[in-house]
N, C-alpha and C positions, 0 to 999 in steps of 0.2 A: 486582638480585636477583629471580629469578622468585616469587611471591605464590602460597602452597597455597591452592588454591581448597578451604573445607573443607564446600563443596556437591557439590562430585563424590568427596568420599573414600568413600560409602555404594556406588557403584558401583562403586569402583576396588577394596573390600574386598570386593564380590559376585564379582567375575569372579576374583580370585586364591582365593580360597576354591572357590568351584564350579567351577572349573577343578584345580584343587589336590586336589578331591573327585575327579575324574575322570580324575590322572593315572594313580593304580594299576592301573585297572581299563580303561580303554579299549583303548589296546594291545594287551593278553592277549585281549581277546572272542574270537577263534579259536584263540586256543594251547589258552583252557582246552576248548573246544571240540574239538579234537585230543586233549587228555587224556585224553575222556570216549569217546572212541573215534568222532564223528563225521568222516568222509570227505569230501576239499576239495571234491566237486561240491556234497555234501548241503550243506555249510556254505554252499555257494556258493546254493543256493536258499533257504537262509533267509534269508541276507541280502541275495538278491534281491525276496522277498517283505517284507523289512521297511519300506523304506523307501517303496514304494509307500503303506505307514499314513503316512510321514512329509507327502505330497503333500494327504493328507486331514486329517491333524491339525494339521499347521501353522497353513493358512489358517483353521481354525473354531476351534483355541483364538486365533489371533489376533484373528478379529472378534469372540468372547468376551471379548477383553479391550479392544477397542475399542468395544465397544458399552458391559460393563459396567463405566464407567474406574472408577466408585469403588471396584473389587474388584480391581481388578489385581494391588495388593499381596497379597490374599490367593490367588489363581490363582497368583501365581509361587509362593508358598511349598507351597501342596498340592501342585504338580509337583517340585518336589525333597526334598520328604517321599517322593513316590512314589517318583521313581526310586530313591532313595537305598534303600529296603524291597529293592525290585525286584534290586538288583545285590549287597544284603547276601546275601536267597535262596541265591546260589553256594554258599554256604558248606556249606546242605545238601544239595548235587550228590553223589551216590555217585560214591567217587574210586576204583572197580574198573578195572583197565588188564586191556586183550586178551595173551591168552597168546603171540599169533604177532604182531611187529612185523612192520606194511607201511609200506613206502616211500613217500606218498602221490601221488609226482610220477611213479612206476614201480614199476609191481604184475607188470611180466612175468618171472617166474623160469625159470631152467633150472635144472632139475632128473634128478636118476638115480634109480630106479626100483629097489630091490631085489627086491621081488616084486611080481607081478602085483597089480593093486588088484580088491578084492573087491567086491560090493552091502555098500553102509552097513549096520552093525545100528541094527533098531530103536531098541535103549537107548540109541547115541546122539543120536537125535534129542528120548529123553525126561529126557535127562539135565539136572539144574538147571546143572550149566556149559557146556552145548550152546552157547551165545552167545555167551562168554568163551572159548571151545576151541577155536573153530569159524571160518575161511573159507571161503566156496566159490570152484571155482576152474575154469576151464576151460582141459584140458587136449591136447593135441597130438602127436602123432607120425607121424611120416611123412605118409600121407594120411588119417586114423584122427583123429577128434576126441571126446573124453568130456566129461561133465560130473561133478565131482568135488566131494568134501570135504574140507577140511584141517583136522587134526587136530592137537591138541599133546597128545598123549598121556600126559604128565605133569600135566595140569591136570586130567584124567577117570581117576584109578587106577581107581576100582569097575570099567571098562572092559576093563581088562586091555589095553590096545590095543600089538601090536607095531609100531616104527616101521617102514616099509616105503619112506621115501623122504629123502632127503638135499638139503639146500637147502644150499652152503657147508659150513658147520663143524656144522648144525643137521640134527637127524633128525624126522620127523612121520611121523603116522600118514595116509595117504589112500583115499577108497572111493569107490565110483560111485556115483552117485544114481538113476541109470537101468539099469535089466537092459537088457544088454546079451549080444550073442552073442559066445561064448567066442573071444579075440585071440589073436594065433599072434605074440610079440615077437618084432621082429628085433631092438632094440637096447634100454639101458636109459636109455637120454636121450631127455627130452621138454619143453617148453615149456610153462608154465603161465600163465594169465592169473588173479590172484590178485586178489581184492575181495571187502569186506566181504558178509555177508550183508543182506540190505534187511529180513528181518522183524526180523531180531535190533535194527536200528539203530530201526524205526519202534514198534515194541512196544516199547521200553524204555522204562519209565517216568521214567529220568533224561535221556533225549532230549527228552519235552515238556514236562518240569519246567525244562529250560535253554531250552527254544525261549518259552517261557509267561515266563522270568522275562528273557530279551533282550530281548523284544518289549516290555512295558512300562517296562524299565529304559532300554533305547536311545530308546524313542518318546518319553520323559519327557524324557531328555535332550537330545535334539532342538530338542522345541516349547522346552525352557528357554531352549535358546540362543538360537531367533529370538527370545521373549519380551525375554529380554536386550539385545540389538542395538536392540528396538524404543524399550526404552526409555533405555537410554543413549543413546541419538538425541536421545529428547523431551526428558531432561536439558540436553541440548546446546543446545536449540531458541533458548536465547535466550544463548544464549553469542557473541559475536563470530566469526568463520568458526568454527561449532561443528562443521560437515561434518569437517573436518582434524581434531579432537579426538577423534574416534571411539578412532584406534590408539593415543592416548597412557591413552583406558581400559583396551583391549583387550589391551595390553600387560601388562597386570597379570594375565591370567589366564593367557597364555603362560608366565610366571613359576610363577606357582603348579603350573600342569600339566608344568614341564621338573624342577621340585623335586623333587613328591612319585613322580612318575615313578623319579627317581634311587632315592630313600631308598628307595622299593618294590623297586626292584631288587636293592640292596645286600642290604635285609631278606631277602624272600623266598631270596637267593642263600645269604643267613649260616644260616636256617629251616631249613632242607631241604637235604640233599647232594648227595641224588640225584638222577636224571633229570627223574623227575617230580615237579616244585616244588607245594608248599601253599602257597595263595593267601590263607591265613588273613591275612599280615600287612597284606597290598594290601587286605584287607576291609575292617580297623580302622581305617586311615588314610585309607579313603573315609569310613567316618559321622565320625570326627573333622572332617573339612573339612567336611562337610555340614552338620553341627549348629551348624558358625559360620557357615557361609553363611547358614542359615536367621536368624540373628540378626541378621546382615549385611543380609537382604532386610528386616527388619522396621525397620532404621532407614531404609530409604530415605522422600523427599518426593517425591512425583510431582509434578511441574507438573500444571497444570491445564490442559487442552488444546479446543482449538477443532474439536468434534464435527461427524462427516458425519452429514446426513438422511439419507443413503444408500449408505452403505457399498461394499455389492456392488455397486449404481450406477457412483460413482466408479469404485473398479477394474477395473472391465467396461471404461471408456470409456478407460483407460489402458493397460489391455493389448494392445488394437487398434489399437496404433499399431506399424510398421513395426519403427521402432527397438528397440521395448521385447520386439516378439518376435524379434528375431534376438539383441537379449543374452540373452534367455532360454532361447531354444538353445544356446550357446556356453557361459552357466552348467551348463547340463544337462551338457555337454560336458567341460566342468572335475569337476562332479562325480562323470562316468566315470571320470577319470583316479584321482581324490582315493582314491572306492572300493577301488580296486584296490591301490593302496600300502598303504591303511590296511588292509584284512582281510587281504589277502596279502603284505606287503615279512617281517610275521613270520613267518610262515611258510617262505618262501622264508631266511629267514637261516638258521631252524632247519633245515632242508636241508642246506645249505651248513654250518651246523655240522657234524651226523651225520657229514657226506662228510669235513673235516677234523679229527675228532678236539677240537671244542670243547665240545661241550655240557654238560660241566660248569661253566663259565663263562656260557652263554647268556642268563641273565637278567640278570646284572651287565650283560653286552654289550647286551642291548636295555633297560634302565635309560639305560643311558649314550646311546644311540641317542636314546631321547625326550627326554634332557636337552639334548644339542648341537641337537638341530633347536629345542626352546623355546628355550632359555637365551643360545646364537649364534644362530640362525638366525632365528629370528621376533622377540625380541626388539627386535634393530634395523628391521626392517623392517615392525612393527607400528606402532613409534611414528614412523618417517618416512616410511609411507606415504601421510597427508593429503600431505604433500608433493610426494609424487612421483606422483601422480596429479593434482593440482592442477597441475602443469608437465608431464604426458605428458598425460593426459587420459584418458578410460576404455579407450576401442580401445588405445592405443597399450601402455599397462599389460596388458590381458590380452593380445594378440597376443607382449610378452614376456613373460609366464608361461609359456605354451602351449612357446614354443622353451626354456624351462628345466626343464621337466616334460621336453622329448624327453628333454634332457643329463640331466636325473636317472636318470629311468627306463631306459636304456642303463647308467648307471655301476653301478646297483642289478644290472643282468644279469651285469655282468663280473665282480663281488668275489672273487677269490680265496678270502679266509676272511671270516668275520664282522667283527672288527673293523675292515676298510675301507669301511663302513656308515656307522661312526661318522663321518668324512670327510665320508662325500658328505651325509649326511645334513644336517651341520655348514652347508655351503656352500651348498645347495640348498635345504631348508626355505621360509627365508624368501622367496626370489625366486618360490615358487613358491607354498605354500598359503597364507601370511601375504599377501603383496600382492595375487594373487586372490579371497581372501575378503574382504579390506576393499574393493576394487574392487566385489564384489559387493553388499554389504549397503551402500556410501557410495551407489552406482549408485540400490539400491531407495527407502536413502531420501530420495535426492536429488527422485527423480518420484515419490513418495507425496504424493497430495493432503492437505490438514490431516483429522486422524481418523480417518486409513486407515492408519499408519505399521505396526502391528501386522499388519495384512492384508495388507500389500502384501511385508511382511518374511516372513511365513509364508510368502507365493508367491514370492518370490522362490528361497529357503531353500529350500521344497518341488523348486522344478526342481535345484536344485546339488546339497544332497544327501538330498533324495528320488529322485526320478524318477533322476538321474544315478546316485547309490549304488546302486539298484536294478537299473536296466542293466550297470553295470560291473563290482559282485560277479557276477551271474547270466552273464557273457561271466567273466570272471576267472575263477569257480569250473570252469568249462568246459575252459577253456585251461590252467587250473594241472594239474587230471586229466589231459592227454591229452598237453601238451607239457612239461609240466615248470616251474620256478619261473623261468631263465635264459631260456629261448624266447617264455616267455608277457610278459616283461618286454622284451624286444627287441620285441615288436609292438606291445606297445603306447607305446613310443621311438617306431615307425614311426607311429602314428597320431596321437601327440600333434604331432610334427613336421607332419602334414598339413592337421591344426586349427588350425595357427599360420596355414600359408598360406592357408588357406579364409578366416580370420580376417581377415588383412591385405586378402584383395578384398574379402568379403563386407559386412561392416561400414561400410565408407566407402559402399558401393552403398544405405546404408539411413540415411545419416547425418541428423541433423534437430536442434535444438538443443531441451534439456530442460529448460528455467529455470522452475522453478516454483517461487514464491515459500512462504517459510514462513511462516504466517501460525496467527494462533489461540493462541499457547504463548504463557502467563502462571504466571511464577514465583509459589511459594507464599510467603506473607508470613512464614511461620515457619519457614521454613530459610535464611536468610542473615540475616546481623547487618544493620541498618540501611547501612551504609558500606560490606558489600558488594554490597548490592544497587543502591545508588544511582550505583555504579564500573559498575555491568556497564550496557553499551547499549539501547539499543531495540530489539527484535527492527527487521532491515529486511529485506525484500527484497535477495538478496545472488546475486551471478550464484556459480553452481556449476561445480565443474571440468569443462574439456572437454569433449565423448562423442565425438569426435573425435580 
């Protein structure tokens, strides 16, 4: 009968709690962002721009907490203090919705024209709902091109405005923005290119009020998690093959973030009826996990660890090795893919709802979505990943990721309606970001010198999903505006498939073995009963899975 190690339960109660904290709320970071009327490029740039802070903050709160280890307990807890403030903020996002819905995968309308479109009046552009009333649009017929305003007429009465133009079943009011010389119509159909107005979206004070409170919520949550990886490592340090123990912690925060993900869903679904969901209940249930996480981090024991003179030294000297920068490309690589699912796979459901007639079920559906990919999909493959990289080895494990990412990403293009998400999501998860991310973080701190485990975990963390999230939102937000949510997701099936095979030569062409001995880590005298500490081994020198 297996023996609860009751040295690692302080860990295993951090990650299911602070995961738990971050199921409500992660997921949604773009929807609520669409609620608030930001457009998928913009979104796409901010969350191109965030994680480039991820590339810088990792590695310097990491050597901050490797340099100052007696503080580390207190470093993890100010960061999920902050984030936690940081993501509560949403609640005071003004939840004003635009008067005219856009499609955000297709803004080109055709349109009939009842009467000739006039110069804008001034009062509309002095109007307090100019921004809420208002897209501009550029317009077409024949060989004849304007630039236009669109109107919803019913949102500005003081206006008086007669509708003048018919989109489907809906009427709007439209003007020119430019004096123009007098047009002789031959027909009343014309083409419009419809998108938001850019001062309306950059001027809005609940635009830099959610870009201000992402930025430190997401940043915090970030450095947490490499913090966390680093140190549930150093836990391990003097565990018997502790490398393979990683997923049987990690596993527990899976759990917590497939839960409270569910129960958000349901909530928020049972909250609200309508289209647009309040986010209130997802709020609660992040500071509820948070406030026990923080309790959770206060009972941790750190080991007491065998310190670098010189930190940046060390990892200078280990990054310049062949091997260690071509995984760190190919992290980078994973983290393109990762980005892209995670800001946009919701998005694109919501689409695909719209087009089917589901949306008043949507968030129950993407509830259920983050449940099967935690709950089936990472689950098992969190905790039997020491394994199955200790018997494939590092290349061989990522190279199959890469070709399960194609298969996901493909199936994510095809869905008919939302709930065959749930499916692919179910099956594909784990093979894909579960065994990749533990690939990644065993990889880092299998080649972290003693005292660097934090610094090297940052950098590592930094290339996957900094640098990589960064690239793949900022190409994602690109491709979702111009091709759609089905198009943008077939290309990038096409590119993960190419990363597999770059993967399979490239890697072995830089192969070199990475055994580097753990050395330094001394358990604390007052956290294990005398009879478990004296059961647990001597740290030794222990060869590491694979890279091969």
């Amino acid at each position: 009968m297996a023996r609860l190690n009751k040295r690692l339960l302080p860990i295993k109660a951090h990650f299911f709690f602070f995961m738990a904290a971050m199921g409500p709320i992660l997921p949604q970071l773009s929807v609520i962002g669409k609620q608030i009327g930001i457009p998928p490029d913009i979104m796409g740039y901010i969350t191109a721009v965030l994680p480039i802070l991820y590339v810088l903050a990792k590695p310097l709160v990491g050597f901050l907490a490797d340099y100052f280890v007696n503080l580390r307990k207190f470093i993890f807890m100010t960061l999920i203090v902050i984030m936690t403030l940081a993501y509560a903020g949403f609640y005071f996002l003004p939840s004003s919705t635009h008067a005219i819905e856009l499609e955000e995968s297709s803004s080109l309308w055709s349109v009939t024209l009842t009467e000739e479109p006039l110069h804008c009046p001034d009062a509309l552009y002095a109007s307090k709902d100019y921004c809420q009333a208002t897209h501009q649009a550029e317009c077409s017929q024949q060989n004849f091109t304007f630039h236009t305003l669109l109107v919803a007429p019913q949102s500005v009465p003081a206006l008086q405005l007669s509708a003048n133009l018919q989109h489907g079943n809906d009427s709007y009011f439209i003007c020119l923005t430019q004096l123009t010389e007098s047009i002789s119509w031959s027909n009343s159909s014309a083409q419009c290119h419809v998108q938001h107005i850019d001062s309306c979206v950059y001027a809005s004070g609940k635009f830099w009020l959610f870009v201000c409170l992402l930025f430190i919520g997401t940043i915090g949550f970030n450095v947490t998690n490499s913090i966390s990886d680093a140190c549930c490592f150093d836990l391990l340090g003097g565990e018997a093959d502790g490398e393979s123990k990683y997923g049987a912690q990690r596993v527990w925060g899976t759990i917590g973030f497939g839960s409270t993900a569910l129960l958000a869903g349901v909530v928020v679904n049972l909250w609200t009826s309508d289209a647009i969901k309040s986010f209130t209940p997802a709020l609660i249930i992040m500071c509820a996990f948070s406030l026990l996480d923080v309790f959770s981090v206060s009972r941790l024991k750190m080991p007491k660890l065998g310190g670098s003179e010189s930190i940046w030294t060390d990892v200078w000297q280990l990054v310049r090795q062949p091997p260690i920068v071509t995984f760190l490309v190919f992290a980078t690589i994973a983290g393109i893919i990762d980005s892209f699912i995670i800001y946009f796979m919701f998005w694109h459901v919501e689409e695909v709802a719209a087009q089917t007639g589901y949306m008043p079920d949507i968030k129950l559906i993407e509830g259920l979505v983050v449940a099967a990919e935690c709950l089936a999909g990472e689950v098992p493959f969190f905790f039997y990943s020491g394994k199955i990289i200790k018997k494939l080895g590092y290349v061989h494990c990522m190279s199959m990721c890469f070709f399960f990412y194609a298969v996901r990403l493909s199936l994510i293009a095809w869905i008919p309606n939302p709930w065959y998400l749930v499916g692919v999501e179910l099956f594909f998860q784990g093979i894909t970001y579960a065994l990749c991310y533990t690939c990644i973080v065993a990889y880092a701190s299998a080649v972290a010198p003693p005292g660097t485990s934090a610094t090297v975990q940052g950098l590592m963390a930094g290339m996957d999903d900094g640098l990589g999230f960064s690239i793949g939102s900022l190409i994602g937000g690109l491709m979702f505006k111009r091709l759609g949510g089905r198009e943008s997701f077939k290309y990038f099936a096409i590119a993960a498939m190419c990363t597999c095979v770059a993967h399979i030569v490239l890697r072995p062409l830089s192969r070199k073995r990475q055994y580097l001995p753990k050395t330094g880590y001394q358990l604390p005298t007052d956290q294990s009963a005398p009879d478990e500490l004296s059961s647990l081994p001597s740290p030794q020198p222990e060869e590491l899975p694979k890279v091969y």
